[in-house]
N, C-alpha and C positions, 0 to 999 in steps of 0.2 A: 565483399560483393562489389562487382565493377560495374557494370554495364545493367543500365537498370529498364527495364521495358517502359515503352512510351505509357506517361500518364503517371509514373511510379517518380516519388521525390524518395529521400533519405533524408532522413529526420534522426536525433538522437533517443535514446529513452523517454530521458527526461524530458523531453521536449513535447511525446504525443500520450504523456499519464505521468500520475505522479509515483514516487519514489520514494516511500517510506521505511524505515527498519523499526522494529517491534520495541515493545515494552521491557528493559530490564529489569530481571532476577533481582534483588535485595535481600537481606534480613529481614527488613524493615515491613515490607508487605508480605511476609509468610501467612502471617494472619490479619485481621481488621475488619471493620463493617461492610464494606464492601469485596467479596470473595465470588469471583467470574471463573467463570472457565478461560484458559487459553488455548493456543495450538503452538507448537511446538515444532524442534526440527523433526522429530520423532515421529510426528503428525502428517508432514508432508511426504507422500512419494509422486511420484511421475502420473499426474492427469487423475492421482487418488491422493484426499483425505481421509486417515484414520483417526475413527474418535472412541476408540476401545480404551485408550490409556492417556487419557485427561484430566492435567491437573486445576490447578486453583492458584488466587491469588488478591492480593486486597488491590484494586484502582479507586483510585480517587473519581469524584464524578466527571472532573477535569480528565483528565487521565482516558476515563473509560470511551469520552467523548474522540478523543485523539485514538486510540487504540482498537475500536469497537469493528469488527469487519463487517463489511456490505457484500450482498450477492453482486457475484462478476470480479472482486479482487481475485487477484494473483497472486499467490505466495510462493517465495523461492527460498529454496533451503542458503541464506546466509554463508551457514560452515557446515562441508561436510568433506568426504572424501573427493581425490582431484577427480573420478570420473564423476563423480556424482553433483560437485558442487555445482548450484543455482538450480537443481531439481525443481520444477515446478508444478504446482496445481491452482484447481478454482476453486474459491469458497463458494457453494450453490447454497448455503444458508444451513451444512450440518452442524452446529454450534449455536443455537440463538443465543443472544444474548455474549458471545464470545468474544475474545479479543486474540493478540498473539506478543510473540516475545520477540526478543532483537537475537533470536536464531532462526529467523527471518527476514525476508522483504518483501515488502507486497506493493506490489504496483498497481495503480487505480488507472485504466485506461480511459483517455478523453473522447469529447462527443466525436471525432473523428476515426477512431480506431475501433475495429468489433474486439472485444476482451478473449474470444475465442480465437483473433486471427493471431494476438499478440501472445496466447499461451502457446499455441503451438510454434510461433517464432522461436518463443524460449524451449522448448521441447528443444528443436534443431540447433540449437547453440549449447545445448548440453552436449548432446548426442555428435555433434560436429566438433566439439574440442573447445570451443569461442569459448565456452566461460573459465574455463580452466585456463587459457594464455590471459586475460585478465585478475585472475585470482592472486590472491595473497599466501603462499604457499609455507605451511609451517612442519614442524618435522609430523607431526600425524594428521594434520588437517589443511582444507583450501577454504580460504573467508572471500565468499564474493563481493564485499564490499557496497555500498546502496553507493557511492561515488562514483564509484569504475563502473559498476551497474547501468548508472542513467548515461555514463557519457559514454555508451556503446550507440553502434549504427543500429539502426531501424528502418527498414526497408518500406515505405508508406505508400500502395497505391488506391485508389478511389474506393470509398467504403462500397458500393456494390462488388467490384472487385473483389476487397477482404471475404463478404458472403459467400462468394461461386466459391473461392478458394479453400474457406472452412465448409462448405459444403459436400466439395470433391473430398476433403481432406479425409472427413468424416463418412463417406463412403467406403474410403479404401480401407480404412483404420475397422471400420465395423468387419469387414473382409479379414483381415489381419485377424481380430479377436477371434474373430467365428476361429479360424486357422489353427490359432494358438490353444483355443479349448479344447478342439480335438486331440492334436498334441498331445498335453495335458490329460488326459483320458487317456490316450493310447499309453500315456508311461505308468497311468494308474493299473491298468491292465496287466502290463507289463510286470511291474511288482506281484498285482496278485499271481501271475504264471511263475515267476521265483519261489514265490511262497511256499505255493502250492507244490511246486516238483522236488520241494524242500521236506515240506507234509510228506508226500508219496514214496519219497525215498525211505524215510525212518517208520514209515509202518511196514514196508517192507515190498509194498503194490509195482514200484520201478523195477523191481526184477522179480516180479513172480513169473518170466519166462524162463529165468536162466535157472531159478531152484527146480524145476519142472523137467530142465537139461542135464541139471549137474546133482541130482538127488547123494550122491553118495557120501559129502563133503563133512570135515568133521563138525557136529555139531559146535556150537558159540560155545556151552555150559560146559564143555571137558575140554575146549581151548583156555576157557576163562579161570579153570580149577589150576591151571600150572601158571596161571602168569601176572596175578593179581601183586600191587605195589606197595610194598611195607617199608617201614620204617622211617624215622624222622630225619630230617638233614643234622644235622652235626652242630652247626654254626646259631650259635643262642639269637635267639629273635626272628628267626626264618627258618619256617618247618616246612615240609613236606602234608600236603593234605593227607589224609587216611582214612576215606568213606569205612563204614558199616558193612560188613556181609550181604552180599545180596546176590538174589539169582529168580528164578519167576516171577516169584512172588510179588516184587518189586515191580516186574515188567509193564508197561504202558498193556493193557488188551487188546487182543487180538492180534499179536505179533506171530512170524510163523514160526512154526514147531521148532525150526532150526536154531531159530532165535534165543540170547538170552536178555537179561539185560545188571548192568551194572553203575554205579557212580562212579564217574569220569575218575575222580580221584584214584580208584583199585583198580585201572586199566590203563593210565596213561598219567607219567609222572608230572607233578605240577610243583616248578619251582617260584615262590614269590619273589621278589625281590630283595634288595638288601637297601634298609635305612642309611644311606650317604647323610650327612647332614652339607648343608647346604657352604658351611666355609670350611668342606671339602672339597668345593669342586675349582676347579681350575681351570687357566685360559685355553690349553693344548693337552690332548693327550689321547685316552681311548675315549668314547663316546660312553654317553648313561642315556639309556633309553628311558623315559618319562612316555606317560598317558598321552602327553599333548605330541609323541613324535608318531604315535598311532591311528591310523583312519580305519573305516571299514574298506578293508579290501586291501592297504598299502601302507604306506609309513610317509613322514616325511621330515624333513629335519631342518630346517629354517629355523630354529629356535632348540639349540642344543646346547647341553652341560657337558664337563668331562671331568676326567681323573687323572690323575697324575698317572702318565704309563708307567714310572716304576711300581706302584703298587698294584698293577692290576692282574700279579701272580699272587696276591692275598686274595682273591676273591673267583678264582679259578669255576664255584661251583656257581657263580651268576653269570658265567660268559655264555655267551651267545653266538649260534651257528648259523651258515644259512639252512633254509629249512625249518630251521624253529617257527614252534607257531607260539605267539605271543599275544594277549590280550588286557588291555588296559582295563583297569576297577573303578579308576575316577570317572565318573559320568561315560559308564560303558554304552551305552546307546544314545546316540546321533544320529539324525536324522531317520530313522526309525531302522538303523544298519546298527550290528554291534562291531566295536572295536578292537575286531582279530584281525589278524593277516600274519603269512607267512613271512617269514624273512628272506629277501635274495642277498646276494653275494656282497651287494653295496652298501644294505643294512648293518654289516659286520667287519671289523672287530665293532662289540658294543659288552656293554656289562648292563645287568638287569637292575633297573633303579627301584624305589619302595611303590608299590601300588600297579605293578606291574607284575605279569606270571609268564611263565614260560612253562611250557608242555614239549615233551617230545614220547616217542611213540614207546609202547612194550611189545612182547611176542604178541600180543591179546588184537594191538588195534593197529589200523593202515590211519596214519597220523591225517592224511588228505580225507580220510571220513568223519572223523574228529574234528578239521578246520570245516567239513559242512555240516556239520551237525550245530556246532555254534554261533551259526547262522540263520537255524532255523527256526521255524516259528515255536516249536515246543522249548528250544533255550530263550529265545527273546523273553516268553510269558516267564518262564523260570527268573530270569535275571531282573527283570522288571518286581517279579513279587519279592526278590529279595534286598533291594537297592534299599539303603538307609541313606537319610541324609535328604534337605529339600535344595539348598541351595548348591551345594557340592555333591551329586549322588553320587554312592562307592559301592562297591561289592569287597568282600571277601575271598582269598585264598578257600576261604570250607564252601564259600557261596557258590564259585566255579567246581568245586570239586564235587558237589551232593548231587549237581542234577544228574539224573537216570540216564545214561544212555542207552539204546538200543539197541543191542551187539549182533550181529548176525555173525557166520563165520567167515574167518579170513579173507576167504576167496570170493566172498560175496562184496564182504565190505570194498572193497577194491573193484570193483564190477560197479558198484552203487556212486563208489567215487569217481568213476569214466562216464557213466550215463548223467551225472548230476553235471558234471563240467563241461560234457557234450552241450545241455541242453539249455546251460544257464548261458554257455559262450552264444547260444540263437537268441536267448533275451537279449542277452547285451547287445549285438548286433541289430536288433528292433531299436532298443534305447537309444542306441549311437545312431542312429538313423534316424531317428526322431529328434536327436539335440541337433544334427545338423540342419535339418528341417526349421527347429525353431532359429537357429542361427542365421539361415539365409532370412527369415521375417527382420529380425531385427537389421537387416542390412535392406533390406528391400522399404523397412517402414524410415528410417535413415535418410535412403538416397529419394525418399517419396519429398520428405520434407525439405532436404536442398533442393528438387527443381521445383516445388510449390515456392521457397522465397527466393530462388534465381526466375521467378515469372514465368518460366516454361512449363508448369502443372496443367493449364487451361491451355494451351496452346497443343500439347500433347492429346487434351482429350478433345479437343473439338474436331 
């Protein structure tokens, strides 16, 4: 900051509140007569304290006295990521009795500074870069340091001033939130119309015009009678799944006449993966696709294993095409999306790693009905009621293969896969239109905050 408005000094931290860094972690005080609550980096985000997940710890009454937080401190997240580091919030008293740790720093502002002018100072020095060009950068973390902390500028003009300032500030900002909630809402919306045209496809309701058009087609039940998938894969330790006999009976109700239904496994081949052990993998060579190079929707690969490409003609029946559709079993659902996606041309050459399946289509099914069927709200519930595991959830090879699907015929299924990708590409279009919406907020609430401490905020609104 150069030029500072008439009436305005610059001052360091340190100079207009004090600067303190928390309590350290021990051995020593896991337990003892004295056990407070503290807050943590975990505890602080941006303008919020969370007190969901609050630990404990023995202070001395010395200790508790140094450590104890008062309404109006500051606390900044110490060490955190570089965008994130010196994150700040106010203590407003949700912790009585509380203290905090040295994954912290809280700064106590003096009778000249409002504690609200001086949090949102630090807001604008997160969000502007300043704390991160002062940080201590280490290979996964940035430590703001309570040193380099206090000997930063502080822009100081006349405490009524500080008031208009956090006053305006807090105007625009409630603007913003109103902004952001709608937002927020409209992507909730948005999800339930996914869902929903997800629902409507697999009972059959998105094209009850076209069966209406195209009555003569051959029924699901005498497509499904010649093309159902047997037998085991060959190679010991990785089989082929092999649902049960099924045909109405099975079927969800109310499906139409044309309809049959079957278990994914007897209509569309499902190959698991193959156990690599781990000092098999290698520096260079073909790729192993792992759970973790899967998202919903796409893949990614910033954290990849490989095989030696001479052997990767020993394992011919785990190689991978574009086109495949592949779904990860280690913690298959994320953020409330399962982790399928198609393969394009860049995903490949790869070989299928253990906890991983690959499907590709039979005479029975149009493979792209298949990738939305396993998006839909009837597999979510499926996959969910089968997951074992709390801290690692997995699915099974039999667990993808049992759920029921909904077969209509060929030509429908194919019809249902054009109207589903019609109408899900107008969601996404909502959604991408809504993140850029909140993306301009966050540049707008950013550039609010540089000309509020470049002194120009009250000049603009008067």
């Amino acid at each position: 900051m150069s030029e500072l408005p008439a009436g305005w000094v610059m001052r360091k931290v340190g100079e207009v509140g004090r600067v303190q860094l928390g309590r350290q972690r021990s051995p020593d005080v896991h337990n003892g007569p004295n056990m407070r609550p503290y807050l943590r980096v975990a505890n602080v985000f941006e303008d919020r304290i969370d007190t969901s997940d609050v630990m404990e710890m023995h202070f001395s009454d010395e200790d508790f006295g140094r450590f104890e937080l008062k309404d109006g401190d500051i606390l900044l997240n110490e060490g955190q990521s570089r965008e994130l580091v010196g994150r700040p919030a106010m203590y407003r008293g949700q912790l009585p009795g509380g203290c905090f740790t040295n994954s912290l720093v809280r700064f106590q502002a003096s009778d000249d500074v409002e504690p609200l002018f001086a949090l949102n100072l630090f807001r604008h020095y997160m969000r502007s870069g300043e704390f991160q060009k002062i940080a201590q950068i280490t290979t996964n973390i940035a430590h703001l340091g309570a040193g380099r902390f206090a000997a930063m500028d502080f822009p100081l003009p006349p405490r009524m001033v500080q008031k208009r300032i956090v006053k305006k500030l807090q105007g625009l900002q409630a603007r913003s939130a109103t902004a952001r909630n709608a937002l927020a809402r409209v992507h909730q919306l948005v999800e339930k119309l996914r869902q929903s045209i997800l629902a409507a496809a697999f009972r059959g309701d998105l094209t009850k015009d076209w069966r209406a058009k195209n009555p003569d087609v051959e029924p699901a039940s005498e497509l499904l009678g010649r093309a159902r998938v047997s037998g085991p894969v060959k190679r010991s330790g990785s089989r082929r799944v092999v649902a049960a006999e099924s045909g109405r009976a099975n079927a969800p109700a109310g499906l139409p006449a044309s309809w049959t239904s079957s278990p994914i496994a007897d209509v569309c081949p499902l190959q698991p993966g193959y156990a690599f052990k781990s000092k098999e993998f290698a520096r260079v060579g073909i790729r192993l696709m792992r759970g973790t190079n899967i998202v919903p929707g796409g893949t990614r690969w910033e954290d990849v294993v490989y095989l030696d490409q001479s052997r990767a003609g020993d394992f011919q029946e785990y190689s991978l095409a574009a086109g495949d559709l592949v779904i990860a079993m280690d913690r298959p659902i994320i953020a409330g999306g399962i982790k399928v996606t198609r393969l394009a041309t860049s995903d490949v050459p790869a070989l299928l790693l253990q906890r991983v399946g690959r499907l590709r289509p039979s005479a029975a099914v149009d493979l792209r009905y298949v990738e939305h069927f396993l998006r839909s709200p009837a597999f979510l519930v499926h996959v969910a009621g089968q997951a074992t595991g709390t801290q690692l959830p997995h699915i099974s090879a039999t667990d993808v293969g049992s759920a029921v699907l909904p077969l209509p015929p060929l030509e429908e299924q194919a019809e249902i896969s054009a109207r589903c990708e019609a109408a899900l590409e107008r969601a996404r279009s909502i959604a991408a239109a809504m993140d850029a919406s909140a993306a301009r907020l966050e540049v707008l609430d950013a550039t609010t905050l540089t000309v509020a401490f470049g002194g120009q905020l009250l000049e603009r609104a008067s």
